[in-house]
C-alpha positions as CSV (number, residue, x, y, z in Angstrom):
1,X,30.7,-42.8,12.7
2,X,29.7,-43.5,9.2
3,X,30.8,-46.8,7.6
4,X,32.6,-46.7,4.1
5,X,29.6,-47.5,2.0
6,X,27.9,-44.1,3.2
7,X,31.1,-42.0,3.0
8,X,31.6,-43.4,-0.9
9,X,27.9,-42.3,-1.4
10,X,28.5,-38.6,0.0
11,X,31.4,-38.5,-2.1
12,X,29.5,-39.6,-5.3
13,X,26.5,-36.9,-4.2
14,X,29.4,-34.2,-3.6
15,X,31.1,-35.0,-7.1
16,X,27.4,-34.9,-8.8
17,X,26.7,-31.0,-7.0
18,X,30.2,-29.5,-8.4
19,X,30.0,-31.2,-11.7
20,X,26.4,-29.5,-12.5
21,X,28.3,-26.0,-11.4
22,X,31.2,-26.6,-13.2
23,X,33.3,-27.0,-10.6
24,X,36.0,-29.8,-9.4
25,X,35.8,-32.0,-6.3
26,X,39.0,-32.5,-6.0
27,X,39.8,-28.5,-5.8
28,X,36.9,-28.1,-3.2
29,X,38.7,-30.9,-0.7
30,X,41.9,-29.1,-1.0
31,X,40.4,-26.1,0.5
32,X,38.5,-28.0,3.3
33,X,42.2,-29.9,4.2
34,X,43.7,-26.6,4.5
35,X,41.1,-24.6,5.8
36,X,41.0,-23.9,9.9
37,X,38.7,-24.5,12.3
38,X,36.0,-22.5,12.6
39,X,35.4,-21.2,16.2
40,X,32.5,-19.3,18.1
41,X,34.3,-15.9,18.4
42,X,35.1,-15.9,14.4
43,X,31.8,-17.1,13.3
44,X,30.1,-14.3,15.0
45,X,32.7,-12.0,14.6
46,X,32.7,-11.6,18.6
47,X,35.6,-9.2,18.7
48,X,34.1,-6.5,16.2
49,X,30.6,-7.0,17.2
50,X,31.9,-5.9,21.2
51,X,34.0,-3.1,19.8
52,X,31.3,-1.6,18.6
53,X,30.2,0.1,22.1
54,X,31.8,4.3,21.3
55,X,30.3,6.1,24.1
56,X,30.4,9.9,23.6
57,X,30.8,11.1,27.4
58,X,31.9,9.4,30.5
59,X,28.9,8.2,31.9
60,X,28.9,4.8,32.3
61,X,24.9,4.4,31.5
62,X,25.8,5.6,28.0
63,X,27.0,2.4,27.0
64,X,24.0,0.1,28.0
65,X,21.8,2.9,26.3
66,X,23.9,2.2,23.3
67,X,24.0,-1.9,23.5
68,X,20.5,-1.7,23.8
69,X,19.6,0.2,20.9
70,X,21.7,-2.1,18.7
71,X,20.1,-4.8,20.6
72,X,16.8,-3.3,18.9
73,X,17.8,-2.7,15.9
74,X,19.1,-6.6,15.4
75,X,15.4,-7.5,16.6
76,X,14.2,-5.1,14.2
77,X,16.6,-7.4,11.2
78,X,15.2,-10.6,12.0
79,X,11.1,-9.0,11.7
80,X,12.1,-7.9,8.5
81,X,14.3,-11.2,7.5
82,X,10.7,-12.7,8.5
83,X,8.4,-10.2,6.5
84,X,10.6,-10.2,3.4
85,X,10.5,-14.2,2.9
86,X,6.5,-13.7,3.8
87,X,6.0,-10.7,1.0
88,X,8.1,-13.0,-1.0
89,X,6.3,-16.0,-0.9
90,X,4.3,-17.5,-4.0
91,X,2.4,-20.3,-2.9
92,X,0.2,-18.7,-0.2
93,X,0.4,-21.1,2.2
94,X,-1.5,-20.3,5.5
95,X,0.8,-22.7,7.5
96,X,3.5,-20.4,6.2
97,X,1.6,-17.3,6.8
98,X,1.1,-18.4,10.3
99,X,4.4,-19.6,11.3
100,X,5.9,-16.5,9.8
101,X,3.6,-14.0,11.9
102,X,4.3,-16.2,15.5
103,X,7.9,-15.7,14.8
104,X,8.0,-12.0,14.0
105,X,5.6,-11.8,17.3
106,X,8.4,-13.5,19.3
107,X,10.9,-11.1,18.1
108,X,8.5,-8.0,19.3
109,X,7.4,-9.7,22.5
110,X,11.2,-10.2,23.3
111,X,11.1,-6.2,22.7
112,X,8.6,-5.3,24.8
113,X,9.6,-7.3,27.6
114,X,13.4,-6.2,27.6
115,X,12.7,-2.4,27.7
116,X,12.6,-2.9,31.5
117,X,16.7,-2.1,31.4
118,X,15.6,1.2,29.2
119,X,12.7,2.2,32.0
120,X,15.1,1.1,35.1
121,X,18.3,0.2,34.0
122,X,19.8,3.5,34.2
123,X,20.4,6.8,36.5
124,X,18.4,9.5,35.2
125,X,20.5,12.1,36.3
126,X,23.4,10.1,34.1
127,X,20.6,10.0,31.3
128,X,19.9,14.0,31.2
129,X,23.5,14.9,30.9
130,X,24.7,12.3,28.7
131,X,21.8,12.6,26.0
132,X,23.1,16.2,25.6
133,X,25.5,14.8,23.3
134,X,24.0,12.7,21.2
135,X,21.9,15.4,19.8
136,X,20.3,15.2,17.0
137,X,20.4,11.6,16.9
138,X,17.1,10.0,18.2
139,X,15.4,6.6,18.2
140,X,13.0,8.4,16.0
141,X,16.0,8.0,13.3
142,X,15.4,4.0,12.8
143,X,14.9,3.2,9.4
144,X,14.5,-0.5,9.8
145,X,11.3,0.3,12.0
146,X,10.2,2.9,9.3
147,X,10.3,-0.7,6.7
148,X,8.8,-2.9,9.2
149,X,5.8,-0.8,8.8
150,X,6.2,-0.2,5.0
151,X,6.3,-4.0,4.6
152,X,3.3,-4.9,6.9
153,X,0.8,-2.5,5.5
154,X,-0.4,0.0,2.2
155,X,1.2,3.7,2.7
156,X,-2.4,5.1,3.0
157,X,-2.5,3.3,6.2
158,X,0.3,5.0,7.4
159,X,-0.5,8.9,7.0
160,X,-1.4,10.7,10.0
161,X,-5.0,10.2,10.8
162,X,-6.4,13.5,10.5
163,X,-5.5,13.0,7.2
164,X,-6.2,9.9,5.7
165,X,-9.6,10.2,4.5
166,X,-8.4,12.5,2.3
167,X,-6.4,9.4,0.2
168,X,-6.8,6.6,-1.2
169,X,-4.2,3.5,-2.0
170,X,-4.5,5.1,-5.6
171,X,-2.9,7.6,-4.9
172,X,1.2,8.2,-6.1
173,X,3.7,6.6,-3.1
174,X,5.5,9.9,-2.9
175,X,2.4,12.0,-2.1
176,X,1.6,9.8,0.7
177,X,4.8,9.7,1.9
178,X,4.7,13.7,2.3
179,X,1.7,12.9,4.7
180,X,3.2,9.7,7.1
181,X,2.4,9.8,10.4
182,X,5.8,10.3,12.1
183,X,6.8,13.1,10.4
184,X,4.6,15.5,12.1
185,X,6.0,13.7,15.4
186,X,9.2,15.2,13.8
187,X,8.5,19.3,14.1
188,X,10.1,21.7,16.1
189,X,7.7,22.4,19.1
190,X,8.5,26.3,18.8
191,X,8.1,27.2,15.2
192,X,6.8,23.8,13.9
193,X,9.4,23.7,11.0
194,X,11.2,20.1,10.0
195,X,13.5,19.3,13.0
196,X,17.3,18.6,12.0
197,X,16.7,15.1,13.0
198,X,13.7,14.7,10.3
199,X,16.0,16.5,7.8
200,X,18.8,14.4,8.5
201,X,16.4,11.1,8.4
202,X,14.9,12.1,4.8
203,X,17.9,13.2,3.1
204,X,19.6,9.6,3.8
205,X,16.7,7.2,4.0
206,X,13.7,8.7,1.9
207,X,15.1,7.2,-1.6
208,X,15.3,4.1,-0.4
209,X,12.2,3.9,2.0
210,X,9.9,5.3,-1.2
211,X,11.6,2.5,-3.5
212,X,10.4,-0.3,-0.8
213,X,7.1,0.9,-0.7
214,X,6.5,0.3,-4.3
215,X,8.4,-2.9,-4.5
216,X,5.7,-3.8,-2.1
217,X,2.9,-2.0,-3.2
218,X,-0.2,-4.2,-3.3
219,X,1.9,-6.9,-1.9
220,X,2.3,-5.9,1.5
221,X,1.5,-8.6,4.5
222,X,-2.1,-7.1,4.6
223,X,-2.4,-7.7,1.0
224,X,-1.2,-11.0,1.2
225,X,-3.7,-11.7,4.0
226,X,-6.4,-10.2,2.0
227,X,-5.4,-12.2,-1.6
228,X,-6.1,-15.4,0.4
229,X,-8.9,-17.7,0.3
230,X,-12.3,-16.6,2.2
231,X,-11.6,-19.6,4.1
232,X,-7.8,-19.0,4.7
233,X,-8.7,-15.6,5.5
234,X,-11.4,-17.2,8.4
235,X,-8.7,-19.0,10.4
236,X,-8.5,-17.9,14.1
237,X,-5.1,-19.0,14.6
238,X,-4.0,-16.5,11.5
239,X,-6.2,-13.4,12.1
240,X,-5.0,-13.7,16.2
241,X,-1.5,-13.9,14.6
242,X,-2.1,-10.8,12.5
243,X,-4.0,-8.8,15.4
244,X,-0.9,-9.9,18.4
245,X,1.3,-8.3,15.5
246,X,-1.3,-4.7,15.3
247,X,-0.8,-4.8,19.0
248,X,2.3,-5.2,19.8
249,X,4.2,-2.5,17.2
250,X,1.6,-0.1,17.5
251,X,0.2,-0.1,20.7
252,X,2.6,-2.0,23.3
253,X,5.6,-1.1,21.8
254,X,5.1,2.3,21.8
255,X,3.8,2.2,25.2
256,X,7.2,1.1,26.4
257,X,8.7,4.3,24.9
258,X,5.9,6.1,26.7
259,X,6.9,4.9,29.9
260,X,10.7,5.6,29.4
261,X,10.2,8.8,28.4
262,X,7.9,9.6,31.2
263,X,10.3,8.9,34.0
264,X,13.8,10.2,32.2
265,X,12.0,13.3,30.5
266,X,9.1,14.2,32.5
267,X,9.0,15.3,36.5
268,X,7.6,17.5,38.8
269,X,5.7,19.5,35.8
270,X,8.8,20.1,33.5
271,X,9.1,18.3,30.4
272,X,12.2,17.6,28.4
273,X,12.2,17.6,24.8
274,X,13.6,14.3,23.0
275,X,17.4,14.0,21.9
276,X,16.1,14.9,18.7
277,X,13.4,17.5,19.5
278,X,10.6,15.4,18.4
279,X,7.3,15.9,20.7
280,X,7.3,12.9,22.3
281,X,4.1,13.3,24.1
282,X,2.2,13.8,20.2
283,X,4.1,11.5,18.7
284,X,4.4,8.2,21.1
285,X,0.6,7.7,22.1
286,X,-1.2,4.6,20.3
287,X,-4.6,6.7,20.8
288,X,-3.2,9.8,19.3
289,X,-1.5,7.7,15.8
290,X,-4.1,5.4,15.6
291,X,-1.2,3.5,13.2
292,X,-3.4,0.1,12.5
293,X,-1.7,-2.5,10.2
294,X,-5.0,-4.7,9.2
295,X,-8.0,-2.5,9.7
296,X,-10.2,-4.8,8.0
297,X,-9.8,-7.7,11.0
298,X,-11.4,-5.8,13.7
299,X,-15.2,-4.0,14.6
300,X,-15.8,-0.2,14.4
301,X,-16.2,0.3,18.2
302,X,-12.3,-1.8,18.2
303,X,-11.1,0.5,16.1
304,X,-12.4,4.1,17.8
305,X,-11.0,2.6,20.6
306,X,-7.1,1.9,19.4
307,X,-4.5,2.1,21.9
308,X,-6.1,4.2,24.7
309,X,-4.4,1.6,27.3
310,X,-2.0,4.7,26.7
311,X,-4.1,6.2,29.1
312,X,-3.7,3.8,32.3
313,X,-0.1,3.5,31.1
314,X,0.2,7.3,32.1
315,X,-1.9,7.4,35.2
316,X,-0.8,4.2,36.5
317,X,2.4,3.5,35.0
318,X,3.9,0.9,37.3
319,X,0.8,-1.3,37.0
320,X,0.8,-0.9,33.3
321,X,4.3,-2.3,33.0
């Protein structure tokens, strides 16, 4: 318990803070006397945060394939409360740097590991019938993925592959945008025209997702790596940092997916289509995106090589995971 001589000195700090904002002590007291308690359940807001579980059918898997997608997409908040204060960030500290990559690693690794209750946490049977009701809504729809990339890397480094080459980071935002990488994951496998999903995904989120990419635009966590020092740019602890982040949304991650999707949408030589239509099997594959953050941190045999542990995901699937 603090003695008298330390309260007095709190109070003289408190009066100092609300006299330089114009406020009153006194006024601010009144409100603390009267105000409650504050408990777990209203802190959190507990109550609304477990009514937010509105399954669509009876089965009772649809609801832990719901939890876990907002699960996902709270993960997904705290990378991007990570990358924001890191694009943000003027003084180009690598201590900062570093700390702020281990954490948004952590969130992913928590990801990866947790997608066990997706792969075997429900009946597949439950999974085929329920999903039929949730169309066209799809995973593919997450727009706070869609920034996480935006904010780690140029736009150039996102358009498909076969296409890159044909850009350059000079090149106008909404041209490259036209040309991303998941929108051709995004076509309808019959007549290869925009899938309702897509259509649904750019009509709500492409203003905004075009306005972050040139908020960010040669400010991105690549260019921040690469507006560093020579020296800073040297540390091993940083560039492993930077490379665990390359693998783990764009090659693990997606590898998770990979595996769900072979067990509830592929057996015995038939092949579902996603909720939304999108072509999975095109789309999910590290080797087939090649989707690399900071190309300039790894060798040219690393790079031909990207993400073709796909392939003894698939053959050997239970090993792999």
């Amino acid at each position: 318990m603090k003695n008298k001589n330390d309260i007095d000195l709190q109070i003289s700090k408190l009066e100092e803070k609300y006299k330089n904002s114009g406020q009153d002590l006194g006024a601010y007291l009144d409100g603390l006397l009267y105000s409650k308690y504050l408990t777990y359940w209203d802190y959190i807001h507990l109550d609304t945060l477990l009514s937010l579980q509105i399954p669509r059918t009876h089965f009772p898997d649809e609801e832990i394939f719901i939890m876990y997608h907002q699960i996902t997409e709270l993960y997904f908040k705290l990378i991007l409360h990570e990358q924001k204060q890191l694009v943000d960030d003027k003084t180009q500290d690598v201590d900062f740097f570093i700390e702020k990559a281990r954490r948004i690693n952590s969130y992913f690794k928590v990801l990866i590991s947790s997608f066990s209750v997706m792969i075997n946490g429900m009946e597949r049977e439950q999974f085929l019938q329920y999903r039929m009701a949730l169309l066209p809504a799809s995973g593919f729809q997450s727009a706070q993925y869609r920034m996480i990339e935006l904010y780690s890397t140029p736009m150039k480094n996102l358009v498909h592959y076969t296409e890159r080459e044909q850009f350059s980071s000079k090149d106008e935002i909404e041209d490259l945008y036209e040309h991303i990488y998941w929108k051709k994951g995004a076509t309808d496998l019959k007549t290869g025209e925009k899938t309702l999903t897509l259509k649904q995904f750019e009509y709500r989120y492409t203003p905004r997702l075009i306005r972050i990419a040139k908020q960010v635009e040669n400010n991105t966590i690549y260019a921040k790596y690469q507006n560093l020092s020579l020296k800073d740019q040297e540390n091993e602890t940083l560039k492993k940092a930077l490379k665990d982040l390359d693998s783990n949304a764009n090659i693990n991650w997606p590898l998770m997916h990979m595996g769900s999707a072979y067990k509830y949408l592929s057996k015995e030589k038939k092949t579902y289509d996603s909720t939304g239509g999108t072509n999975w099997k095109d789309y999910l594959p590290p080797s087939f995106q090649k989707v690399i953050f900071f190309p300039e941190l790894y060798t040219k045999d690393e790079l031909n090589d990207w993400g073709k542990q796909w392939i003894d995901h698939i053959f050997n699937p239970e090993k792999s995971l």
